[in-house]
N, C-alpha and C positions, 0 to 999 in steps of 0.2 A: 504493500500500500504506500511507501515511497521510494521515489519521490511521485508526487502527484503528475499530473499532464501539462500541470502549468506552476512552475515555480519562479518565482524570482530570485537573483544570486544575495547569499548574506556571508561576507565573508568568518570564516572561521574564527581569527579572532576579534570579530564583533561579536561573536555569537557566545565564546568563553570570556570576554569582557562585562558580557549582558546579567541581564537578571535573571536571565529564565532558570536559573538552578533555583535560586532562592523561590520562583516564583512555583515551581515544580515541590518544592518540598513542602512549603504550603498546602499544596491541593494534597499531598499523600497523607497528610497529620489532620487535615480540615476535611477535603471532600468528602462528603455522604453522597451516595444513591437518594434519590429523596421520593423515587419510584417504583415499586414492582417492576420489571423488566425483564428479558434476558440476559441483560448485562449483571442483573443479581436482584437482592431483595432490598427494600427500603430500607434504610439505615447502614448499608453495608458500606466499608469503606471504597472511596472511588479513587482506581485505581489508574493511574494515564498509560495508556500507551504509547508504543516506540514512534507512531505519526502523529499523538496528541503532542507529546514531550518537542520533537521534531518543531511544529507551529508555535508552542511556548517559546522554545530557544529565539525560533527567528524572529519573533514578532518582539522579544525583549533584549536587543540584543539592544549593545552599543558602541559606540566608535572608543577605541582601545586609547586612544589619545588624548579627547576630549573627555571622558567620560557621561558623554550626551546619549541619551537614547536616540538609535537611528528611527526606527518607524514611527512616524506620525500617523499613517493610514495603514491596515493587515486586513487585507483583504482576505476570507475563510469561504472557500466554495466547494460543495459537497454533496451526495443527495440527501433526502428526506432521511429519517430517523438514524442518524449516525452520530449520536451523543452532543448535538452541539448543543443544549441548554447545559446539559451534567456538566460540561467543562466550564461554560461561561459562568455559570453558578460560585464554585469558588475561587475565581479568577476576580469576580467583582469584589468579593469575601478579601480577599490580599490588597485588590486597590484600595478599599475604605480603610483599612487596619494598617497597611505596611509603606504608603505613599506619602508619609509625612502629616503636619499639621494642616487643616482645613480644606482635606483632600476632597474632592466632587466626584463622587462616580453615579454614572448616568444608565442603565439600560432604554433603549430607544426603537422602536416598531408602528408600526403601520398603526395600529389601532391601542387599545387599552388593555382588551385580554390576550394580545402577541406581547406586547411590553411587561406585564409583569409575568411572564412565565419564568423568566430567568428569576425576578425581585422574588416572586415564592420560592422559587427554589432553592435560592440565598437562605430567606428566612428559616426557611424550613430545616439548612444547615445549621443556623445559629439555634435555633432548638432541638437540635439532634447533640449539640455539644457544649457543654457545661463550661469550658473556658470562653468560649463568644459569646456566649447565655449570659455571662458574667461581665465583658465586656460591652456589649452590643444591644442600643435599648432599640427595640422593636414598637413601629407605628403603624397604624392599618397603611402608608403608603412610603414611608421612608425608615431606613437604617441608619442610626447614628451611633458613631463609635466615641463612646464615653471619653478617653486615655487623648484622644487628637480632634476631638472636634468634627471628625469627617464625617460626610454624606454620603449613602447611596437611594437612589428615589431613581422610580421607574416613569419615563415620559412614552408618549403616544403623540404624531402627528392631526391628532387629533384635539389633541392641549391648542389651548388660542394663541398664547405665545410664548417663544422659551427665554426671551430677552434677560439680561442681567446672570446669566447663569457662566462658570470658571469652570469647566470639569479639566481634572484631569487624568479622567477613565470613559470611554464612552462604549458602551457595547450596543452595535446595532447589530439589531435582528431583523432575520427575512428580508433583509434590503431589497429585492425584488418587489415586493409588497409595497412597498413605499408610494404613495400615490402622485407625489413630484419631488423633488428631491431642495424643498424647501428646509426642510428636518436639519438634514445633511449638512446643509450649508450654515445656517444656523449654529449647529452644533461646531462643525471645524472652525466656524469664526471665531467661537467663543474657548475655544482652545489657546487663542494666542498669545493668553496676559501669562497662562502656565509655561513651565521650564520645561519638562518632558511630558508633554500631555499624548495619549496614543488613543486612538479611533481601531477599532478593533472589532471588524465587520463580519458575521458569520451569517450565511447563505444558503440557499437553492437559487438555481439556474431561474429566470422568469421568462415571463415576453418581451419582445426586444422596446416597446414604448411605453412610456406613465400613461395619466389620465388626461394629461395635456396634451399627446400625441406626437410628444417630441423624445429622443432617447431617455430613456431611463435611468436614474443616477445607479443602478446597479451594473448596467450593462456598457454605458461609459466608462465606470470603474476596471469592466473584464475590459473589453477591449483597448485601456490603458494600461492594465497590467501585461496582457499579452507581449504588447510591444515593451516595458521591462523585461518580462519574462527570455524575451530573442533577444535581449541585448540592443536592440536599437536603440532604446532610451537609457540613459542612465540615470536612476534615482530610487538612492537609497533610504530614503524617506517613507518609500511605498514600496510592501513586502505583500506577496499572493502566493498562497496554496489551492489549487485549485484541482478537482480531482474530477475526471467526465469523461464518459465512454466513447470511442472513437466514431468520427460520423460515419454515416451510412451504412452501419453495419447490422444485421439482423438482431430484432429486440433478444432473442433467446440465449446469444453468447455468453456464457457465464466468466468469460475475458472481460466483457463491457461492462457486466456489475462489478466486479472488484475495481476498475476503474475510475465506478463513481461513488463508491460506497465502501469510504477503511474501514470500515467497522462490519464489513458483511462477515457472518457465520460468526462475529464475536458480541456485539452491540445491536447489530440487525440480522435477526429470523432471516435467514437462506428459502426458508418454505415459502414466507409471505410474499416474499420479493419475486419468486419465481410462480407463484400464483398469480399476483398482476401480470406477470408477462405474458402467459396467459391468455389471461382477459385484452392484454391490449392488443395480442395476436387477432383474435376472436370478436373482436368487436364488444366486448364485457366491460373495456376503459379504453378511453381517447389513446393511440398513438402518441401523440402530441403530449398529454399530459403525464404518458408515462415517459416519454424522455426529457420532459423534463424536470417529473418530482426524482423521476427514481435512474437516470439516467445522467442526471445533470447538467443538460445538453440545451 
């Protein structure tokens, strides 16, 4: 499962410069399960794997000289149910606790119940565990970490406005979903007063336009990562992982699901996946909608 189809370069020792150890060892002492699953049972420790660890590294990495965090944008693309909440869950859990004094971390989505799926599942970690139980006072829509002042509070493009807001944690979800990429813009503006703020985007593939008919802020994002990815552009400011089954190729290959799905036969039912295919052989489910929930494409 790496490297993915689409990767962008992070040098080495940016990557042992970075945080992502300390930010790794965190999710191994903190992460819960906070669901039933095949990945295990609720409550059970969550445990990262060798392409989760991998997007940690590079998405926390920083220049060995300066000691600045490179990525400002980490772009994460992958299909349907391949643990993106489980991981974003104690990663926001590190920003509010381990980011310094009056730290801002944001989960951000299309609507109010995609936005707080990651905020419950935070929460639901800080009640699963007696030292954040003890650090971390819990409110029907914000996390505030007692020791440093910091926030986490779940937003929706749906909120009227986000003005006045410093994060420096942003997790967008479903970027596809996004219905103009007013959110977006917004949010990276308000990135700028911070020192190492990071935007930190986990996905499914969508349709290629918003609701305004013009591209999409997820799908400008791929097709600017791509041309990082080939090395035509250089910037290292913006890191993608991006994992999707090769075009044109028959839905049934079980090559094209491990392509879009690292977490297939460990985090994602091998059965269910090959039931839709299926169905989208058969006319049971859209083509279409099966390459791009579960295809990535």
């Amino acid at each position: 499962s790496w490297p993915p189809a689409l990767l962008t370069p992070v040098a080495p020792g940016a990557i042992r410069a970075g945080d992502g150890p300390d930010v790794l060892a965190f999710i191994e002492e903190y992460g819960r399960i906070t669901k039933d699953s095949i990945a295990g049972p609720s409550g059970a420790p969550l445990v990262p794997r060798s392409w989760q660890r991998n997007i940690v590294n590079a998405a926390f990495a920083r220049d060995p000289l300066t000691g600045r965090r490179l990525a400002r944008t980490a772009l994460i693309g992958m299909a349907r149910k391949n643990g993106k909440t489980g991981l974003m869950a104690p990663i926001a859990l590190y920003g509010l606790t381990c980011e310094g004094e009056g730290a801002e971390v944001y989960s951000c989505a299309a609507d109010r119940d995609q936005a707080r799926l990651i905020f419950t599942a935070a929460k639901r970690t800080v009640e699963l565990i007696p030292d954040l139980a003890a650090r971390i006072r819990p409110y029907r829509d914000v996390l505030e970490d007692r020791q440093t002042g910091s926030i986490y509070r779940a937003l929706s493009s749906e909120a009227y406005t986000k003005e006045g807001l410093s994060p420096t944690l942003v997790l967008a979800d479903e970027l596809h979903a996004w219905p103009n990429r007013e959110l977006y813009d917004v949010m990276a503006l308000a990135m700028g007063a911070r020192r190492d703020p990071l935007m930190l985007i986990v996905t499914t593939a969508g349709v290629r336009a918003d609701s305004t008919g013009r591209d999409s802020i997820a799908y400008v994002l791929y097709q600017y990562g791509k041309r990082v990815a080939s090395r035509e552009l250089l910037d290292p400011s913006f890191v993608m992982a991006w994992w999707e089954a090769p075009y044109g190729k028959p839905l049934e290959l079980t090559s094209g699901w491990r392509a879009a799905n690292p977490g297939l036969g460990d985090i994602l039912d091998r059965d269910e996946l090959a039931g839709q295919s299926r169905k989208a052989r058969t006319g049971g489910m859209g083509e279409a909608e099966f390459r791009i929930k579960r295809l990535n494409q």
